[in-house]
PDBQT receptor file of N, H, CA, C and O in Angstrom, charges set to zero:
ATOM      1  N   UNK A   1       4.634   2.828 -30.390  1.00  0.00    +0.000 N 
ATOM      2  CA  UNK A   1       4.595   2.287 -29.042  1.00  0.00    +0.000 C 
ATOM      3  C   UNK A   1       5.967   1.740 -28.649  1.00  0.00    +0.000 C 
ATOM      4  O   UNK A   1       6.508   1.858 -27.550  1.00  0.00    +0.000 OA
ATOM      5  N   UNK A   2       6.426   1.135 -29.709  1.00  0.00    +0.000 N 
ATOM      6  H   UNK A   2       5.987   1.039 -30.602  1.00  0.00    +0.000 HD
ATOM      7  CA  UNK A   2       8.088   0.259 -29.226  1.00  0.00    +0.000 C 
ATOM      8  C   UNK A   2       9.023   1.932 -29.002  1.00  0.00    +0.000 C 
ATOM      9  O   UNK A   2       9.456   2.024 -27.853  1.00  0.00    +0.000 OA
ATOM     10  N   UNK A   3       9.197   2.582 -29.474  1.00  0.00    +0.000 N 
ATOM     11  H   UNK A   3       8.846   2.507 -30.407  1.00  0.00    +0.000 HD
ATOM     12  CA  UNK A   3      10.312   3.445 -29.159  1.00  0.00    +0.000 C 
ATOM     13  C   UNK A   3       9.431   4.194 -27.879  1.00  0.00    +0.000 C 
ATOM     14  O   UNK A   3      10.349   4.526 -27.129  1.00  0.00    +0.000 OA
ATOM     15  N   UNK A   4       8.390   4.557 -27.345  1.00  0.00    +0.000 N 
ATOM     16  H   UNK A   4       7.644   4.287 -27.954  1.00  0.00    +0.000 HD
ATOM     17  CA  UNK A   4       8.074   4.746 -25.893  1.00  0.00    +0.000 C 
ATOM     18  C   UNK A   4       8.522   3.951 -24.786  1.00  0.00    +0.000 C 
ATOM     19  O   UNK A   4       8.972   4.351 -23.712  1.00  0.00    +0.000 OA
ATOM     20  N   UNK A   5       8.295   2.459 -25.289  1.00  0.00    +0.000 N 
ATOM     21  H   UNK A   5       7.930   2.134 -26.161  1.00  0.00    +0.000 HD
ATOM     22  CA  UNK A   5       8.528   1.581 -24.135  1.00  0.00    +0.000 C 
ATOM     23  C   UNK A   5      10.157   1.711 -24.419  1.00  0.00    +0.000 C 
ATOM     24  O   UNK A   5      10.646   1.988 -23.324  1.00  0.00    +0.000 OA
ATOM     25  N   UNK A   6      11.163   1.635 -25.369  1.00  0.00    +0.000 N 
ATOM     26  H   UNK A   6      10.765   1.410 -26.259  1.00  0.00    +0.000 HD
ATOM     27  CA  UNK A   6      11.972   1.808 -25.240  1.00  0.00    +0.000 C 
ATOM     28  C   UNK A   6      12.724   3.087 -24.699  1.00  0.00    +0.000 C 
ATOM     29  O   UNK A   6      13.861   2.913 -24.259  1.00  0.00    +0.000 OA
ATOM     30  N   UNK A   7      12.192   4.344 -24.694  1.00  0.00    +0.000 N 
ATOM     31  H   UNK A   7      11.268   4.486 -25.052  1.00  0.00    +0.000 HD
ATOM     32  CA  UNK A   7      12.935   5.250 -23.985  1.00  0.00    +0.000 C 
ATOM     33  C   UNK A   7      12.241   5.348 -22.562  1.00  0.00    +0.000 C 
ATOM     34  O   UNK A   7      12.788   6.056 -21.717  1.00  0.00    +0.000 OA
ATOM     35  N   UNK A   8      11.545   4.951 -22.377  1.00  0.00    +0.000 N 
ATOM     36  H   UNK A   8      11.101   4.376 -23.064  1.00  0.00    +0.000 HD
ATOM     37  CA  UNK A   8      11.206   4.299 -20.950  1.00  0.00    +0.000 C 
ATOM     38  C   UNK A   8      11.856   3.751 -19.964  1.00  0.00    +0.000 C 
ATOM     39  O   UNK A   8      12.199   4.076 -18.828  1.00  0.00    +0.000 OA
ATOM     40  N   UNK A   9      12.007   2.321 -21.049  1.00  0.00    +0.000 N 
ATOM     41  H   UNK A   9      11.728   2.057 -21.973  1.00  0.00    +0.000 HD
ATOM     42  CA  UNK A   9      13.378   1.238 -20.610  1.00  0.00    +0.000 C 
ATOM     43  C   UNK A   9      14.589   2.187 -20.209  1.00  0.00    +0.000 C 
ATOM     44  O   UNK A   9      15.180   1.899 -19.168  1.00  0.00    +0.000 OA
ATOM     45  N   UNK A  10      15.080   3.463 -21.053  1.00  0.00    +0.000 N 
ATOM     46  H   UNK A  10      14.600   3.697 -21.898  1.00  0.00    +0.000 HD
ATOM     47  CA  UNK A  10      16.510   4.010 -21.010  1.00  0.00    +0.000 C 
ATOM     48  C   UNK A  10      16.377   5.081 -19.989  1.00  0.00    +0.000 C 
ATOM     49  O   UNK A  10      17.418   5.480 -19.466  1.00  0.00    +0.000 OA
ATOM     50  N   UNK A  11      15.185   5.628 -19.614  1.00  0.00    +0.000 N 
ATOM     51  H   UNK A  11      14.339   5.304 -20.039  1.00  0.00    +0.000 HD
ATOM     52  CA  UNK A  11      15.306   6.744 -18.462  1.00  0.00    +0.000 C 
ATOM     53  C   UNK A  11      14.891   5.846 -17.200  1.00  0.00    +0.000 C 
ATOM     54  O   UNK A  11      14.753   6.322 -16.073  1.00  0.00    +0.000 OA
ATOM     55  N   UNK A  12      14.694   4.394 -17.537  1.00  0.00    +0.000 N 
ATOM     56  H   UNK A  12      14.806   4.007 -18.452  1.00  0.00    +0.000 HD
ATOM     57  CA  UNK A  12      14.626   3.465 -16.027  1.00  0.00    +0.000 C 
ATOM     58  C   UNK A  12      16.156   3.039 -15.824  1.00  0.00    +0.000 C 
ATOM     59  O   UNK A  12      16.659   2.811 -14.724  1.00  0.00    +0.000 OA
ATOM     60  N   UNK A  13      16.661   2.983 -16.762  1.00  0.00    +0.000 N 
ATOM     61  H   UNK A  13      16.253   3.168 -17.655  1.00  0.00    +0.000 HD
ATOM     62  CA  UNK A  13      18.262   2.456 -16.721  1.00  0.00    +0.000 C 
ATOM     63  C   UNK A  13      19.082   3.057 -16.296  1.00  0.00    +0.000 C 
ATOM     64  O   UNK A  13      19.971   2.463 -15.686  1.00  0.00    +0.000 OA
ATOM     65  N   UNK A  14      19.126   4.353 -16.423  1.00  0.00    +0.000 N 
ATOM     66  H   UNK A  14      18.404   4.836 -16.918  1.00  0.00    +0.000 HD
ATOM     67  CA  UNK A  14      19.677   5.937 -16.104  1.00  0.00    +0.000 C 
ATOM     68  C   UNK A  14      19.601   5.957 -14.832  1.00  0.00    +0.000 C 
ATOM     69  O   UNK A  14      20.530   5.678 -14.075  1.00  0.00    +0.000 OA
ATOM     70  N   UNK A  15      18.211   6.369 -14.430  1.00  0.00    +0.000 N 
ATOM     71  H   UNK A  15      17.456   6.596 -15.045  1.00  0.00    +0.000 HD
ATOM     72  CA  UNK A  15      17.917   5.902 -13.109  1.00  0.00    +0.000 C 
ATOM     73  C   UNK A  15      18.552   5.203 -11.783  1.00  0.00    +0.000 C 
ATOM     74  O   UNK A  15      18.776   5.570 -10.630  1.00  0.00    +0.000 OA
ATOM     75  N   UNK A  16      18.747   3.874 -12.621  1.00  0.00    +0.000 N 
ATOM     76  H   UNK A  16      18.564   3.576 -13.558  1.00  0.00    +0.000 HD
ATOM     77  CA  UNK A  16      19.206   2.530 -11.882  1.00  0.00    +0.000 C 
ATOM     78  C   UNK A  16      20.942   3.141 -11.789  1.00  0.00    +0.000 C 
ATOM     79  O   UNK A  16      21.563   3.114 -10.727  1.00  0.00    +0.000 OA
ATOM     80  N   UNK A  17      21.421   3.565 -12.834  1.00  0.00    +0.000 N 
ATOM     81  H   UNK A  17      20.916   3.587 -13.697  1.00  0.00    +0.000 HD
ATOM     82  CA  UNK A  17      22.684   4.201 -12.861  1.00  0.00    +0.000 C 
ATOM     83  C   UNK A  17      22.857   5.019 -11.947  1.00  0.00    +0.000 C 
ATOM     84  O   UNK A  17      23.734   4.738 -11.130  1.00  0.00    +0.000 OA
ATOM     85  N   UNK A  18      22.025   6.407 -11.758  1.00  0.00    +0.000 N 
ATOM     86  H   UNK A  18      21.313   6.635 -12.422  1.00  0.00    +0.000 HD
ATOM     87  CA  UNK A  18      22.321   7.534 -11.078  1.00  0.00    +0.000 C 
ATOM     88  C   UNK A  18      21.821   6.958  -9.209  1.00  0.00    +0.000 C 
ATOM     89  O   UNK A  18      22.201   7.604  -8.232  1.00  0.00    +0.000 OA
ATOM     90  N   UNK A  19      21.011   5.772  -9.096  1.00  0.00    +0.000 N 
ATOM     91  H   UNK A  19      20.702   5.247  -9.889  1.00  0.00    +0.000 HD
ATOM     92  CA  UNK A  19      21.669   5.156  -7.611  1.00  0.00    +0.000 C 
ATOM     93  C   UNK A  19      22.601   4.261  -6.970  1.00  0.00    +0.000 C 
ATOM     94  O   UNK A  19      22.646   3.657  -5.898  1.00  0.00    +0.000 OA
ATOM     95  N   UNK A  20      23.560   4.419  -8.315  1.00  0.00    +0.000 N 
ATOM     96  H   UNK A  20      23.524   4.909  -9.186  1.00  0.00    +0.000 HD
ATOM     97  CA  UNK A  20      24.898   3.897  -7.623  1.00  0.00    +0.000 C 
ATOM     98  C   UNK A  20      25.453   4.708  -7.303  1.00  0.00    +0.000 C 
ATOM     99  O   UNK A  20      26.192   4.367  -6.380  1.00  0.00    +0.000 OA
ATOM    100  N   UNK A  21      25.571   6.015  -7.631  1.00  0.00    +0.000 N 
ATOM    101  H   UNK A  21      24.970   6.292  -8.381  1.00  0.00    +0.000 HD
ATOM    102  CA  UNK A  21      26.236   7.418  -7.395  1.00  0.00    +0.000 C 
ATOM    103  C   UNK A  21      26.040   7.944  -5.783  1.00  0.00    +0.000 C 
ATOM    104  O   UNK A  21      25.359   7.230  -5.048  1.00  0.00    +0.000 OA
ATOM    105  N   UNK A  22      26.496   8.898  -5.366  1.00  0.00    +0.000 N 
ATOM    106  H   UNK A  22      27.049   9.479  -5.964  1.00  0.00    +0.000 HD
ATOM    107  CA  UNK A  22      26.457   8.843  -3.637  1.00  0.00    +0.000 C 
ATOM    108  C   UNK A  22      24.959  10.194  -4.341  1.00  0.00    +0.000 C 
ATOM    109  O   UNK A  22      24.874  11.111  -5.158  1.00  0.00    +0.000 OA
ATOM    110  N   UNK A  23      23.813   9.251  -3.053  1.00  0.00    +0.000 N 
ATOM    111  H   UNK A  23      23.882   8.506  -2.389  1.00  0.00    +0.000 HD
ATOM    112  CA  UNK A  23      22.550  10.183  -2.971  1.00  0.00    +0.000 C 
ATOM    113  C   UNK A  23      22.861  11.698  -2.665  1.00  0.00    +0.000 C 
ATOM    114  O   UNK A  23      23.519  11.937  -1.652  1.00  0.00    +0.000 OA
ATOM    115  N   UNK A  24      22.533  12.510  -3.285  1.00  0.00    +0.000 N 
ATOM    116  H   UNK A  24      21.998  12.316  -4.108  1.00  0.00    +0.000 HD
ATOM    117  CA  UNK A  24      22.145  13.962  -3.083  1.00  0.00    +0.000 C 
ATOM    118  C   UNK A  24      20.661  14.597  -3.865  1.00  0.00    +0.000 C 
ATOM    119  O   UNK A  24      19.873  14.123  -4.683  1.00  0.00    +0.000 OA
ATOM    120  N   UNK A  25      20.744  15.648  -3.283  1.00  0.00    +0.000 N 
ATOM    121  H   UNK A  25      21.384  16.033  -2.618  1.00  0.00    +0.000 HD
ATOM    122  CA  UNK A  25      19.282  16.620  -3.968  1.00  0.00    +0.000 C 
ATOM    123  C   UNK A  25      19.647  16.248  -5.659  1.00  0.00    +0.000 C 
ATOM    124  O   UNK A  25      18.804  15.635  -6.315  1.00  0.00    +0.000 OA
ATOM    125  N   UNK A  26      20.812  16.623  -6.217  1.00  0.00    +0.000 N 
ATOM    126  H   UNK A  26      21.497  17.120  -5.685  1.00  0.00    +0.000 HD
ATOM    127  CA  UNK A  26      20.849  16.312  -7.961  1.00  0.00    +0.000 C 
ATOM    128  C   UNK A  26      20.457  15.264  -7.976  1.00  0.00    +0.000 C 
ATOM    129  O   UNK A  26      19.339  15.219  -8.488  1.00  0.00    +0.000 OA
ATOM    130  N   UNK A  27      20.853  14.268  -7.633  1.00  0.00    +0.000 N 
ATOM    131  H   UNK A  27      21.761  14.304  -7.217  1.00  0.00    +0.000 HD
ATOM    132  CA  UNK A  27      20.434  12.781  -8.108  1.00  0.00    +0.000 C 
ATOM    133  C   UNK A  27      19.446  12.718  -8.050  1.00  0.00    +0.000 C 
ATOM    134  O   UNK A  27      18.895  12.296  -9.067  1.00  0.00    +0.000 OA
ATOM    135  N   UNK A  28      18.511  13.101  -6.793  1.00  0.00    +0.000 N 
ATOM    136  H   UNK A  28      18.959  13.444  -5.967  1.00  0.00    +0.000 HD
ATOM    137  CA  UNK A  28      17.206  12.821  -6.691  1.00  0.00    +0.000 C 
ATOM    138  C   UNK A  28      16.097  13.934  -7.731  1.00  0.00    +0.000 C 
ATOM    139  O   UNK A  28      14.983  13.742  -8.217  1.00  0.00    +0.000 OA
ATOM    140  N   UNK A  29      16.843  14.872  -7.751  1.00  0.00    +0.000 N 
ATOM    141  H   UNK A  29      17.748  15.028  -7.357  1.00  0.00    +0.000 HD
ATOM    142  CA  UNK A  29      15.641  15.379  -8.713  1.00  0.00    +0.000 C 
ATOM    143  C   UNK A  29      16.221  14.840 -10.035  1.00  0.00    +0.000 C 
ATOM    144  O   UNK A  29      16.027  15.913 -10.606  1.00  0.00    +0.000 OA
ATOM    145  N   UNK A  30      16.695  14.182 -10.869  1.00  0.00    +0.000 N 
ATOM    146  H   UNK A  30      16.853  13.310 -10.405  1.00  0.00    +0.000 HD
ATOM    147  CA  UNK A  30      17.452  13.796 -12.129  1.00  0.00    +0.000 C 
ATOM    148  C   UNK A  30      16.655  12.770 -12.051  1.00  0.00    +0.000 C 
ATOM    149  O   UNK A  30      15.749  12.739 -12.884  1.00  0.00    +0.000 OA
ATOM    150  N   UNK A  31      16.756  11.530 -10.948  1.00  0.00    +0.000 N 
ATOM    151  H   UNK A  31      17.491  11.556 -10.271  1.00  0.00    +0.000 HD
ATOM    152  CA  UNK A  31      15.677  10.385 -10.934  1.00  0.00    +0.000 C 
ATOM    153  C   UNK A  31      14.178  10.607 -10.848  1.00  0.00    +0.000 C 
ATOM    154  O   UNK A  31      13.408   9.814 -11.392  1.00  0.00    +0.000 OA
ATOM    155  N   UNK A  32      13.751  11.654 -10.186  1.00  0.00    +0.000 N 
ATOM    156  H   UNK A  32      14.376  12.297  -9.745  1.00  0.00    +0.000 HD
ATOM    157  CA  UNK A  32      12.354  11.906 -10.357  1.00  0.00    +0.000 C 
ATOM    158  C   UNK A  32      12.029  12.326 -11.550  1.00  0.00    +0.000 C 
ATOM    159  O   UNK A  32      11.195  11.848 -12.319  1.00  0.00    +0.000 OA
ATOM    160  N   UNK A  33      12.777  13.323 -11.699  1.00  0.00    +0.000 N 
ATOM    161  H   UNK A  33      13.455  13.711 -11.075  1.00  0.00    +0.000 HD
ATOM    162  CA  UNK A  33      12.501  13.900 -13.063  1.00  0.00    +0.000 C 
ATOM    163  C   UNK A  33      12.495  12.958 -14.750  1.00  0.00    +0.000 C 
ATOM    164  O   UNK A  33      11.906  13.120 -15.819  1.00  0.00    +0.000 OA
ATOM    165  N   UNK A  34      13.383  12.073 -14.271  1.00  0.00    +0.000 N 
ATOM    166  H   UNK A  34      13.861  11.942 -13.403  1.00  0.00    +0.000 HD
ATOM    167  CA  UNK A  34      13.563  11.079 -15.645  1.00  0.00    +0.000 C 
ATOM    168  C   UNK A  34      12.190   9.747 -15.171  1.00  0.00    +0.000 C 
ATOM    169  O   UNK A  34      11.808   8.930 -16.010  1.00  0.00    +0.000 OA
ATOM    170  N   UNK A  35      11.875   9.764 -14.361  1.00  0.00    +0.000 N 
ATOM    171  H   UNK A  35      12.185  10.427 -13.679  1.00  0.00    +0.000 HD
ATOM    172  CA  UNK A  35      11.200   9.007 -14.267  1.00  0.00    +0.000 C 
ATOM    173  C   UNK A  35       9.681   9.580 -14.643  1.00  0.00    +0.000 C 
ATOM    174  O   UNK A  35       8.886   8.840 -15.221  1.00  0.00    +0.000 OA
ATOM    175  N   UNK A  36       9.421  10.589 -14.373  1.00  0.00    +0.000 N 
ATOM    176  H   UNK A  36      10.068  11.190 -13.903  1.00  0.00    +0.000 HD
ATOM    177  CA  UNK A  36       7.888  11.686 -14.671  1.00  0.00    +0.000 C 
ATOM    178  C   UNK A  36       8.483  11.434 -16.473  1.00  0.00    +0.000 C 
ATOM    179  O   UNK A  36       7.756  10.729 -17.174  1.00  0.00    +0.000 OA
ATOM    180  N   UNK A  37       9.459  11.883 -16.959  1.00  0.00    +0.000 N 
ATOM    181  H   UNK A  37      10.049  12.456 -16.390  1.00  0.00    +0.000 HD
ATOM    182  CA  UNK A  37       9.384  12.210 -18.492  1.00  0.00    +0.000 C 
ATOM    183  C   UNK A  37       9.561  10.506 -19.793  1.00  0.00    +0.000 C 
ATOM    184  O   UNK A  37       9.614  10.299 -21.005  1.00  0.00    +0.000 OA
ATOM    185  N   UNK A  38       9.591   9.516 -18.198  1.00  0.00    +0.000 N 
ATOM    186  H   UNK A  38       9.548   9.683 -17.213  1.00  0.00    +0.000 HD
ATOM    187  CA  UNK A  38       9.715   8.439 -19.197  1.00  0.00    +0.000 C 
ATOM    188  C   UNK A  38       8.209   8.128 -19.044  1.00  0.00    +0.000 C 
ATOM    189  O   UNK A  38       7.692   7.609 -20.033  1.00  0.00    +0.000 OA
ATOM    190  N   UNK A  39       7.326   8.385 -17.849  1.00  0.00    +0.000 N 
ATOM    191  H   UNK A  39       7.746   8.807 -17.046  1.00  0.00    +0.000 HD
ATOM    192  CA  UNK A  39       5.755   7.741 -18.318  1.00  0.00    +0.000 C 
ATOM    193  C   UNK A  39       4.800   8.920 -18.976  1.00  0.00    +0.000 C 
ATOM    194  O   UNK A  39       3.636   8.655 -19.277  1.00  0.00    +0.000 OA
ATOM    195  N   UNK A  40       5.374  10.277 -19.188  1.00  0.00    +0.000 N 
ATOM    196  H   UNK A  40       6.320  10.492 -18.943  1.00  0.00    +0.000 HD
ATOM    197  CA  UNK A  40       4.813  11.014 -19.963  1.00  0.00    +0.000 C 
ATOM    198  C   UNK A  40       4.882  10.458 -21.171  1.00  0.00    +0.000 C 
ATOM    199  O   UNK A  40       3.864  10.031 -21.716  1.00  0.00    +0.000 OA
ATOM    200  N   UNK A  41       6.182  10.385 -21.788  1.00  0.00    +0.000 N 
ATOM    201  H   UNK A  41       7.009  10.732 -21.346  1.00  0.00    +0.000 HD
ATOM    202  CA  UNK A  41       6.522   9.748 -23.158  1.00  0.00    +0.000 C 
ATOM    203  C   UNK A  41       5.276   8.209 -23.480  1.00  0.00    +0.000 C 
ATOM    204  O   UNK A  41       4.951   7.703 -24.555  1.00  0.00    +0.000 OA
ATOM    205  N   UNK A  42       4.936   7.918 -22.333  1.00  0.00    +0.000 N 
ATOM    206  H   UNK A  42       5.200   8.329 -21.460  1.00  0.00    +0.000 HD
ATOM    207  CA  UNK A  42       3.860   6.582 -22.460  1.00  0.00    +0.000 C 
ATOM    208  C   UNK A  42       2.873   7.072 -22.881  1.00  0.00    +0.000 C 
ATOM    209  O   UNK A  42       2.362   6.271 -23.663  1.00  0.00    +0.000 OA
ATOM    210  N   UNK A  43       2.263   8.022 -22.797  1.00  0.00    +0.000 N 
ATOM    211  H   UNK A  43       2.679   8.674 -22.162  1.00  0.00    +0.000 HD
ATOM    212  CA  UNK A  43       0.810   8.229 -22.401  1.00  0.00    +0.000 C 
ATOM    213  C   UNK A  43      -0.076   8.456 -23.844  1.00  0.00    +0.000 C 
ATOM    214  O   UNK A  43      -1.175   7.935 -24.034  1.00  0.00    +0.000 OA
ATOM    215  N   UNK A  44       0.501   9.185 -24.650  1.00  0.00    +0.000 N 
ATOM    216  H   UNK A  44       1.394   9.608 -24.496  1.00  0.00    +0.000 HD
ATOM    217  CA  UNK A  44      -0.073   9.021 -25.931  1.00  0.00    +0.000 C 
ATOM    218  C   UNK A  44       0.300   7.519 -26.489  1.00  0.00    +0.000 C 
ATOM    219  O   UNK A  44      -0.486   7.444 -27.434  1.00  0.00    +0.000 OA
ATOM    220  N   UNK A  45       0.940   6.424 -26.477  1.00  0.00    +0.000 N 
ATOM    221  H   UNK A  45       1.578   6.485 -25.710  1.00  0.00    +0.000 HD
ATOM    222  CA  UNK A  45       1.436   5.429 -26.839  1.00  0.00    +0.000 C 
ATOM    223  C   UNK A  45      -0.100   4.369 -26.539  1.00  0.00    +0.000 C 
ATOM    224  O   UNK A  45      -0.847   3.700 -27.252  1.00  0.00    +0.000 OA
ATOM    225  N   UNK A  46      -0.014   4.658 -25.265  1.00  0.00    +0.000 N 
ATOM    226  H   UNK A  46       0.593   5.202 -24.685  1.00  0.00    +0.000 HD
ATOM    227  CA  UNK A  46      -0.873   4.081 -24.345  1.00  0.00    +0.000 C 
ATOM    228  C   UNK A  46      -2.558   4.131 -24.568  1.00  0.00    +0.000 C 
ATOM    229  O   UNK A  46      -3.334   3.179 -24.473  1.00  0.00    +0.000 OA
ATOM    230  N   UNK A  47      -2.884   5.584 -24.904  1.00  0.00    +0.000 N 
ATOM    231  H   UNK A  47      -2.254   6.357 -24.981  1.00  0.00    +0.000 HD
ATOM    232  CA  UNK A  47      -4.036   6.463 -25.165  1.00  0.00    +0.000 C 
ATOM    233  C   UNK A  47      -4.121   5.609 -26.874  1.00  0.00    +0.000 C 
ATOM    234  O   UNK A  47      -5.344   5.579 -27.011  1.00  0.00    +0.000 OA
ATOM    235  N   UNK A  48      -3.609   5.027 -28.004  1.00  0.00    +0.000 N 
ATOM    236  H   UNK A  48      -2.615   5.051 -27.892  1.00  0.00    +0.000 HD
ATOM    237  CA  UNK A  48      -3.747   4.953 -29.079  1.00  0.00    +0.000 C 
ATOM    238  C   UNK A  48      -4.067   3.354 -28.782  1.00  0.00    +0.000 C 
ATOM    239  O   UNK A  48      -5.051   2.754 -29.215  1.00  0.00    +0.000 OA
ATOM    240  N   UNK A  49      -2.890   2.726 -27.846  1.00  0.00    +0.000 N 
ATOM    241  H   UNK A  49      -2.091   3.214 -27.494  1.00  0.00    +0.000 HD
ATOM    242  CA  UNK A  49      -3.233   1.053 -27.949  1.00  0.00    +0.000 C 
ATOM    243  C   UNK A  49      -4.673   0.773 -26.844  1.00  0.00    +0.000 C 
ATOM    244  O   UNK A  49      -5.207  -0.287 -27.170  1.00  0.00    +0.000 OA
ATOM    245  N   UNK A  50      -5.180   1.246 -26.016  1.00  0.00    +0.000 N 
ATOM    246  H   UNK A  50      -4.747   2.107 -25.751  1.00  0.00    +0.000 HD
ATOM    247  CA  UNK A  50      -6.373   1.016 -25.440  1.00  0.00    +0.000 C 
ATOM    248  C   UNK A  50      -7.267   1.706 -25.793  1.00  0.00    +0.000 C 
ATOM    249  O   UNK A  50      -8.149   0.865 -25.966  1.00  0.00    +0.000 OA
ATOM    250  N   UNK A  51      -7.878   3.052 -26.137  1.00  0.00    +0.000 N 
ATOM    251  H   UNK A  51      -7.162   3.736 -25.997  1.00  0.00    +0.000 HD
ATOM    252  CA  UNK A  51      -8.945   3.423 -26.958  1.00  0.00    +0.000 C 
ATOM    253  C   UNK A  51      -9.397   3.792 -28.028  1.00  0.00    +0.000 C 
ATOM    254  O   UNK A  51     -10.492   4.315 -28.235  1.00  0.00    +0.000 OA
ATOM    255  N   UNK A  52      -8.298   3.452 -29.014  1.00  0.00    +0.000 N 
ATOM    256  H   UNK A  52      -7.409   3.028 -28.846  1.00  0.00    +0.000 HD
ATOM    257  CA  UNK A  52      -8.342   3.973 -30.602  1.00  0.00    +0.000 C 
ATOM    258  C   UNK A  52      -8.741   2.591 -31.188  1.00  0.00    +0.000 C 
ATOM    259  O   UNK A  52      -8.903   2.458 -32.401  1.00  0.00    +0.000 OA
TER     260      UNK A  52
């Protein structure tokens, strides 16, 4: 669970990085996209600490 929430933490940080950069289509699909693959990375984490 700690290294989920932690690469979580690092594709929210990334994120926060890539909107200081001047907005375009890359940025925005790089932020969507890191943001879909940091709460995927949750979901089995998540699935083990609430119903297992």
């Amino acid at each position: 669970m700690t290294i989920a929430i932690v690469f979580l933490f690092l594709c929210l940080l990334i994120i926060r990085l890539l909107s200081t950069l001047e907005q375009d289509l890359v940025n925005t699909m790089l932020s969507e996209g890191l943001t879909i693959i940091g709460w995927v990375a949750m979901w089995e984490p998540v699935y083990v600490f609430l119903y297992r």
